[in-house]
N, C-alpha and C positions, 0 to 999 in steps of 0.2 A: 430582090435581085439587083446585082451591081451592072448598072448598063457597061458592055463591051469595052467600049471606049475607056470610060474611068476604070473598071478594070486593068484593062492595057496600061494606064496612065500609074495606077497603083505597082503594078507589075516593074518598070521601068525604074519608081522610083526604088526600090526592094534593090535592084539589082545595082542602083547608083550606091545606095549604103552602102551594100556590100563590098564593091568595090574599095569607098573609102573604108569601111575597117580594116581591108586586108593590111599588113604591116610587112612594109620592101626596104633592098637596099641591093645597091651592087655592090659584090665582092670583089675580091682583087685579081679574080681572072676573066670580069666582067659579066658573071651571071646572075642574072637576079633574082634573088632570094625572096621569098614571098610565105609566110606565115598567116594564118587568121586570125589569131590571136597573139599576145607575148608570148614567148616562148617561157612554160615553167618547169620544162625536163631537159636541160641543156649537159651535154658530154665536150669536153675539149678536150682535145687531142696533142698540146704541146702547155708546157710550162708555161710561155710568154701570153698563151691565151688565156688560160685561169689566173693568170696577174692582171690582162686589161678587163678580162670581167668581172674579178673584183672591183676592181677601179671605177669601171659601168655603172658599180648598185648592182650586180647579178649574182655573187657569190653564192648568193640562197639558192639560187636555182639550180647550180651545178650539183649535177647527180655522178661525174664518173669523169676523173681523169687521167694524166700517164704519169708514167713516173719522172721524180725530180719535180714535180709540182709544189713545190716549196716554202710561194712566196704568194701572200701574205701566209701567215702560221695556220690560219684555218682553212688552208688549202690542203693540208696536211691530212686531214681528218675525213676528205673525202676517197670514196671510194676508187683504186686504179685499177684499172683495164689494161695493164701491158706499158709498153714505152711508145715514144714519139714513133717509132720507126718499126715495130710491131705488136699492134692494135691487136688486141681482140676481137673477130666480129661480133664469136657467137653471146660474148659479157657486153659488147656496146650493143647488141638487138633487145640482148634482153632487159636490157635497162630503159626501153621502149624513150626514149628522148623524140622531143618534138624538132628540135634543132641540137646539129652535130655542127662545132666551132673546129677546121682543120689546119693544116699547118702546109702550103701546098709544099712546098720544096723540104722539107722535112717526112713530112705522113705521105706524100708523092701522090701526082694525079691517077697514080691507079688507084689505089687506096680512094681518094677521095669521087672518082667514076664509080666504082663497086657500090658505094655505099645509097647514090643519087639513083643507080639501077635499081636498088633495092627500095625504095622510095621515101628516102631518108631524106630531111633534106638539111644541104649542109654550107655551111658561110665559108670559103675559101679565103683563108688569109696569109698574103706575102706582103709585107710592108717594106718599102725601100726607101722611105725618107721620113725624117721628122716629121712633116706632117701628113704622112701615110698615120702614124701612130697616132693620134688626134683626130680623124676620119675613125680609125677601125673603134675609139673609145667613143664616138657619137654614134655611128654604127650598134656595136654590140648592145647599146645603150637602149635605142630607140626598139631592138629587135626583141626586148629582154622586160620592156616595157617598164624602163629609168631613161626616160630619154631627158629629163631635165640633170639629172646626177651624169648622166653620158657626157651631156652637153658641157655642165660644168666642170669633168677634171679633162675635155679638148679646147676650153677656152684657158683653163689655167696651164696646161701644158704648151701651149702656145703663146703667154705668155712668156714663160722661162725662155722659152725656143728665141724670142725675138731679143730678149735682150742677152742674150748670148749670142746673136745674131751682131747685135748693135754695136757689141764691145769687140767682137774676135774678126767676124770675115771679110771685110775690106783692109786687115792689115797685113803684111810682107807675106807671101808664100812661102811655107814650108813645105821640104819633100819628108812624107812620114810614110813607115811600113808599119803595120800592122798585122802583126804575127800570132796566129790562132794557137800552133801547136806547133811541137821541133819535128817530131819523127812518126810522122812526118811531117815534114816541114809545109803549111799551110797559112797563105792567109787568107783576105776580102778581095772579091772586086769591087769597081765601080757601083755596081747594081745594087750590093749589099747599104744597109742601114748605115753601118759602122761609116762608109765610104762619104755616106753624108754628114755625118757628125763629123770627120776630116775639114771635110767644106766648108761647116758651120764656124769651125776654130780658126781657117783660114791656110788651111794646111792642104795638100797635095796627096792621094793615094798612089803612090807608085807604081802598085800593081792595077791599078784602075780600067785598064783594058785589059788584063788578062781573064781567062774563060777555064773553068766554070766558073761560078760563082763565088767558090771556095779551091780556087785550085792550087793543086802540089806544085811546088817550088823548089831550085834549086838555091844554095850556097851563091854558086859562082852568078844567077841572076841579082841576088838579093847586093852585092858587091857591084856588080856591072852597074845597076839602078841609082850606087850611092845613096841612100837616103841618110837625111840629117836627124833624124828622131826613129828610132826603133819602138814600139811598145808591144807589150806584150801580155797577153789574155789566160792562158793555162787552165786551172782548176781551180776554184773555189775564192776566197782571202787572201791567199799569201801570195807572194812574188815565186813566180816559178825561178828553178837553180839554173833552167836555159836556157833564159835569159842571158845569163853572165858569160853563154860560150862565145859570144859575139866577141867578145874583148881577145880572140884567139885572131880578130881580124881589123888588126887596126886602123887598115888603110881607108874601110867603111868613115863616112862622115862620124855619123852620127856616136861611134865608137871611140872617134879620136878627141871628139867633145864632150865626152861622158852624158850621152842622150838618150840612158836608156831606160824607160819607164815601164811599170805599170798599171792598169788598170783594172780590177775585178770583174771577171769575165759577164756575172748579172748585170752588171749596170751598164754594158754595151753588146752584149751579146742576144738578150733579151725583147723583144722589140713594146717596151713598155713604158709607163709614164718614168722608172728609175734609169731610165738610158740620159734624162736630161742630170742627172749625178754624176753618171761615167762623163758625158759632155764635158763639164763644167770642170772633173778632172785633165780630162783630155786637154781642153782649150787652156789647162793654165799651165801646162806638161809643154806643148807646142809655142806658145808664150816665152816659156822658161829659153829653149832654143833660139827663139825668136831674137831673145836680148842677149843673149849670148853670142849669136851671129856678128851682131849687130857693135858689141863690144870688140871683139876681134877686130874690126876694120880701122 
């Protein structure tokens, strides 16, 4: 017979373990996520998430995710469920996941509420800065149970981060728009990723206080704002053709200085370790303006 007391005492400690096995982290709309184990049946719900969980060491675990999931190649080969913006329930239940990776402003808090009803439990991810992206790769890392591979591609991405940091954002402001799409005509706010890699390069978002997140634009605002650097985001590789309808508007700075760029919409549209590529494009685009201002005087 265990006398009561050590009993008790044995009891207490059972429940101290437990606790530390449990495996936490807060997500990006502040709830905290609590697994018993790594997660080894994992579904992601946007392209930018099966790229930072490859990146994690988690690739193997992904059982199911949306379409345009692309990047790395053997994301290719996993099973989809629908797109970012209509999910499957009855194909994400049944692929019974231990943890569901979502996309909040994209897969929407509804979406993402239905699923935590149902008693799924799922990691809300909105990243709005550089190192938001570095957090979510320690994160998904530690939850997926590569928390040393987590660890190391948010120390090596925040290395790049700072020396891009070192070289670009204490020199001259530039006013830049960043143009998502023509028609309609869309770009970033402040809020957005994108808005901080502006900041990283030393450059200004324009539209920076404008609401929503992504909101419609007019001609005669994007004219009104002046900006010295246009870039432009599109579809896939190639430079979109409208791009070049700006030049129908000379009076624009950035028009009358031939400042019109772009940059492949993965490598900034993405919220992944390849956005510090776009960066590095961006920062030497805004640069380019930069000395060109600069020459003029």
């Amino acid at each position: 017979m265990i006398p009561l007391r050590r009993f008790g005492f044995f009891i207490a400690l059972f429940s101290v373990a437990s606790i530390q096995a449990e495996i936490s982290a807060v997500d990006d709309l502040g709830a905290i996520v609590s697994i018993s184990a790594p997660a080894q049946r994992i579904v992601s719900l946007a392209p930018h998430l099966t790229e930072l969980l490859f990146a994690a060491g988690a690739g193997g675990e992904i059982v199911g995710v949306v379409s345009h999931s692309d990047y790395p190649v053997a994301a290719l080969t996993i099973p989809q469920i629908g797109a970012y913006n209509s999910v499957s329930h009855e194909t994400l239940i049944a692929l019974k996941p231990d943890l569901v990776f979502a996309w909040n402003s994209g897969n929407g808090p509804e979406l993402i509420a239905r699923l935590r009803e149902l008693g799924i439990t799922v990691y809300a991810n909105e990243p709005q800065t550089m190192r938001d992206v570095a957090r979510s790769l320690k994160d998904f890392g530690r939850l997926t149970g590569h928390t040393q591979i987590g660890a190391r591609a948010a120390a090596a991405f925040m290395t790049g981060y700072e020396e891009l940091s070192a070289r670009y954002q204490a020199r001259a402001s530039v006013e830049v728009f960043y143009q998502v799409w023509d028609r309609p005509l869309i770009t970033m706010n402040g809020k957005h990723l994108i808005s901080d890699v502006i900041r990283l390069c030393g450059g200004r978002n324009v539209f920076a206080d404008a609401v929503p997140i992504a909101p419609r634009i007019s001609i005669e605002s994007v004219m009104r704002l002046d900006p010295e650097v246009i870039v432009a985001s599109g579809m896939g590789e190639v430079r979109p053709d409208w791009l070049d309808m700006w030049t129908a508007w000379p009076s624009i700075a950035a028009v009358a200085h031939s400042q019109l760029y772009f940059v492949p919409p993965d490598l900034l549209q993405r919220h992944t370790p390849r956005v510090l590529d776009g960066a590095k494009l961006l920062c030497e685009q805004i640069d380019q303006a930069r000395r060109a201002r600069a020459a003029r005087k």
